[in-house]
C-alpha positions as CSV (number, residue, x, y, z in Angstrom):
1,X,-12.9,54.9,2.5
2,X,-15.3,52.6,3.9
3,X,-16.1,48.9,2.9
4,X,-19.6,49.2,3.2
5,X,-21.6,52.5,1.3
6,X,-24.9,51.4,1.8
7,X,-25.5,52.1,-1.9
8,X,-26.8,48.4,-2.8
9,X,-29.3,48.2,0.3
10,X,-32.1,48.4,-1.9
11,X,-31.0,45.8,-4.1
12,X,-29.2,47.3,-6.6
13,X,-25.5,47.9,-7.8
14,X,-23.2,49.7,-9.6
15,X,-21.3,48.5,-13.0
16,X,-18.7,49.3,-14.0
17,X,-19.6,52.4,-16.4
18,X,-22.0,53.7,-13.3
19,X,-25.0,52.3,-14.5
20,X,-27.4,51.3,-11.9
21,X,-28.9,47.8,-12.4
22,X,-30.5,45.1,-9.7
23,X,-27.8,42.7,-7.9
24,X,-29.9,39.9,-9.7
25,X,-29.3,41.3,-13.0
26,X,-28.1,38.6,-15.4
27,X,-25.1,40.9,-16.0
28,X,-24.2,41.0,-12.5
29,X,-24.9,37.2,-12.3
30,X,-22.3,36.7,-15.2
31,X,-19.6,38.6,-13.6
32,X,-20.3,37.4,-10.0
33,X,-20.3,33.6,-11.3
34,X,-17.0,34.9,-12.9
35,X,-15.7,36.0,-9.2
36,X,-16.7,32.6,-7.9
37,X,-14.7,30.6,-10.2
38,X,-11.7,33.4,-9.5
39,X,-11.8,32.5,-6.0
40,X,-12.2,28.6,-6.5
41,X,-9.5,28.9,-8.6
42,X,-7.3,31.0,-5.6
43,X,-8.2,28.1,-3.7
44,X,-7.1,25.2,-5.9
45,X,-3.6,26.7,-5.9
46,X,-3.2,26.1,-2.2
47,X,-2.9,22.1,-3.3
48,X,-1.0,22.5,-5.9
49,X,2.7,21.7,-6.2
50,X,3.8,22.0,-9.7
51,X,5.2,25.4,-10.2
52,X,4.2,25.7,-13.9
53,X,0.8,24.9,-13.4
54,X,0.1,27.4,-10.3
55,X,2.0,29.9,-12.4
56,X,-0.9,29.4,-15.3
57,X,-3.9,29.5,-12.9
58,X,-2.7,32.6,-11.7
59,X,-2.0,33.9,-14.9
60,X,-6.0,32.5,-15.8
61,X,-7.0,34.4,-12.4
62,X,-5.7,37.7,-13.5
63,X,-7.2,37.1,-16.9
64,X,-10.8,36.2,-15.2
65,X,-10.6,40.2,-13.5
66,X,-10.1,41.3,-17.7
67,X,-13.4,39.1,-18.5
68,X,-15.4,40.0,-15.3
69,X,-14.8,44.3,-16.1
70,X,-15.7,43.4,-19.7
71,X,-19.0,41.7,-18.3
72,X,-19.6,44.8,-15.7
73,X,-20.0,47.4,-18.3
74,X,-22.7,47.5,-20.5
75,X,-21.2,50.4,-22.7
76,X,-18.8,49.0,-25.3
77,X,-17.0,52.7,-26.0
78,X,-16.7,52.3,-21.9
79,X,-15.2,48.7,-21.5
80,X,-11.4,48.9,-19.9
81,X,-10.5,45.6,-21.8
82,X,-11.8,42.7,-24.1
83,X,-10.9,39.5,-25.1
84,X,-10.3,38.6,-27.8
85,X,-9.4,35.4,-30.3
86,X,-5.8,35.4,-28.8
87,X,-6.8,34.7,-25.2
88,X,-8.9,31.9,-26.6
89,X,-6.0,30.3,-29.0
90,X,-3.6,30.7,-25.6
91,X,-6.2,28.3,-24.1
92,X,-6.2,26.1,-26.6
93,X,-2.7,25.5,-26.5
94,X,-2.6,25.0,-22.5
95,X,-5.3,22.3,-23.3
96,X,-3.2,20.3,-25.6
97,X,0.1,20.8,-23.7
98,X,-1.4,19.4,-20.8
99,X,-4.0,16.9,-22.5
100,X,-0.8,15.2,-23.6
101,X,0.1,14.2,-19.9
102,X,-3.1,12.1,-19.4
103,X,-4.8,9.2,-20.7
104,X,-7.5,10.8,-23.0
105,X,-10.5,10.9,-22.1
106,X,-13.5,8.7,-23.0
107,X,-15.8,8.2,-20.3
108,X,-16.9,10.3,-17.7
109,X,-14.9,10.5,-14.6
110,X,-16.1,10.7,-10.8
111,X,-14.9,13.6,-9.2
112,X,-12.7,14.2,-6.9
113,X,-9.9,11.6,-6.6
114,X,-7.8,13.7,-4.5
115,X,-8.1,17.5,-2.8
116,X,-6.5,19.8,-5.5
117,X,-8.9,17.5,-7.9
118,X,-11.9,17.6,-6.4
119,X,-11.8,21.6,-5.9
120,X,-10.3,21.8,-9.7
121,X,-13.8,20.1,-10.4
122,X,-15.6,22.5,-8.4
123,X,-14.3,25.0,-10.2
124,X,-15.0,23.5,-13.8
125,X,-18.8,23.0,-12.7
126,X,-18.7,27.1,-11.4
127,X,-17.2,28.2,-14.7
128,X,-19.5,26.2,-16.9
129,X,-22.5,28.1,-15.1
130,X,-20.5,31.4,-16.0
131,X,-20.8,30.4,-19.6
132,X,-24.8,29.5,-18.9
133,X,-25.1,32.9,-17.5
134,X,-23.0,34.5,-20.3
135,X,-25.2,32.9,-22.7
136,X,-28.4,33.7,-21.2
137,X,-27.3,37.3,-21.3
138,X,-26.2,37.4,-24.7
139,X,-29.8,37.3,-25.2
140,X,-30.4,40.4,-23.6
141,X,-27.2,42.5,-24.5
142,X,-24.6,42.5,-27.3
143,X,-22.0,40.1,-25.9
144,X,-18.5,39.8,-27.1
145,X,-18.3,36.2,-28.8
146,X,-14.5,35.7,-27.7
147,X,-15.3,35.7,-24.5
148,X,-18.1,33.0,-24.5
149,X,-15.4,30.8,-26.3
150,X,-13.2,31.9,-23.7
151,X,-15.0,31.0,-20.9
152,X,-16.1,27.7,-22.9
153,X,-12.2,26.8,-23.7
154,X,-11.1,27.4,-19.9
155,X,-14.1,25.1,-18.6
156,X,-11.9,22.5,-20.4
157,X,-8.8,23.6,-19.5
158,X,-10.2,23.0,-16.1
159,X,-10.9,19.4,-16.5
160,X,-7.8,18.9,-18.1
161,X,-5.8,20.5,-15.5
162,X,-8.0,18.4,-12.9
163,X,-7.3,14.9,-14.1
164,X,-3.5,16.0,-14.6
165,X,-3.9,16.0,-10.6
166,X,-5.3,12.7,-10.2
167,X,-3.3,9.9,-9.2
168,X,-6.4,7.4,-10.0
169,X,-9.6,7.7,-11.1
170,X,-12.6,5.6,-12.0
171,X,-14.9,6.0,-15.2
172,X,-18.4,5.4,-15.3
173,X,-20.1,3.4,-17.3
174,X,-23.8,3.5,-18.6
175,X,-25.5,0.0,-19.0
């Protein structure tokens, strides 16, 4: 089998039920925005020593290939997988264990005090326009509400996770 099939030189692509839609569809934005922050995520792990913290952004990463098939097929009888309010409350609880480990948080924070911060960052700012792009296709098309809040919950996981990487950091301020 080949890499390249020359099926998408026109433009268009496949989902994942076999319906043929343009590669700038804002379903295929969704789930591509979805593979970005997947592979920002692969990349984070590289920096990072703790064990039980590179175990759960893997764990997160296998998850994200779960939301991006449910984002790839527009049939609902045809979806592989969804999430669902369990996946979000799992979340939720990573985001207190480790909010717990850090001074909380009450001003913004410049980015990127050290390497496995700085891409952590990144990969907050990619997964918050995955929600934007969710959103704006939840106007279009019947989207699965659990994974918005999903998507929303691990945007602050995220954070978290990045200022539990931080040796310093400095606030801003508004005057």
């Amino acid at each position: 089998m080949s890499v390249y099939t020359k099926t998408g030189d026109k433009g268009q692509t496949s989902l994942f039920d076999n319906k043929r839609v343009d590669k700038d569809d804002l379903r295929v934005e969704s789930y591509g925005t979805i593979d970005e922050l997947n592979t920002l995520l692969g990349l984070s792990k590289n920096f990072i020593e703790e064990n039980d913290m590179y175990q759960l952004i893997h764990q997160i990463q296998r998850k994200l290939f779960d939301v991006g098939a449910e984002l790839a097929t527009e049939d609902e009888k045809k979806r592989p997988v969804t999430i669902g309010e369990e996946e979000v409350i799992f979340l939720e609880k990573e985001i207190d264990k480790y909010t717990e480990r850090i001074k909380k948080p009450d001003h913004f924070v410049i980015p990127g005090a050290g390497k496995t911060s700085a891409i952590l960052h990144v990969a907050r700012t990619v997964c918050r326009r995955a929600e934007r792009r969710m959103i704006s296709l939840s106007k279009e098309a019947n989207i699965n509400l659990h994974l918005i809040k999903y998507i929303n919950r691990l945007s602050d996981l995220i954070y978290i996770l990045s200022r539990c990487t931080e040796d310093d950091y400095e606030e801003v301020n508004f005057h």
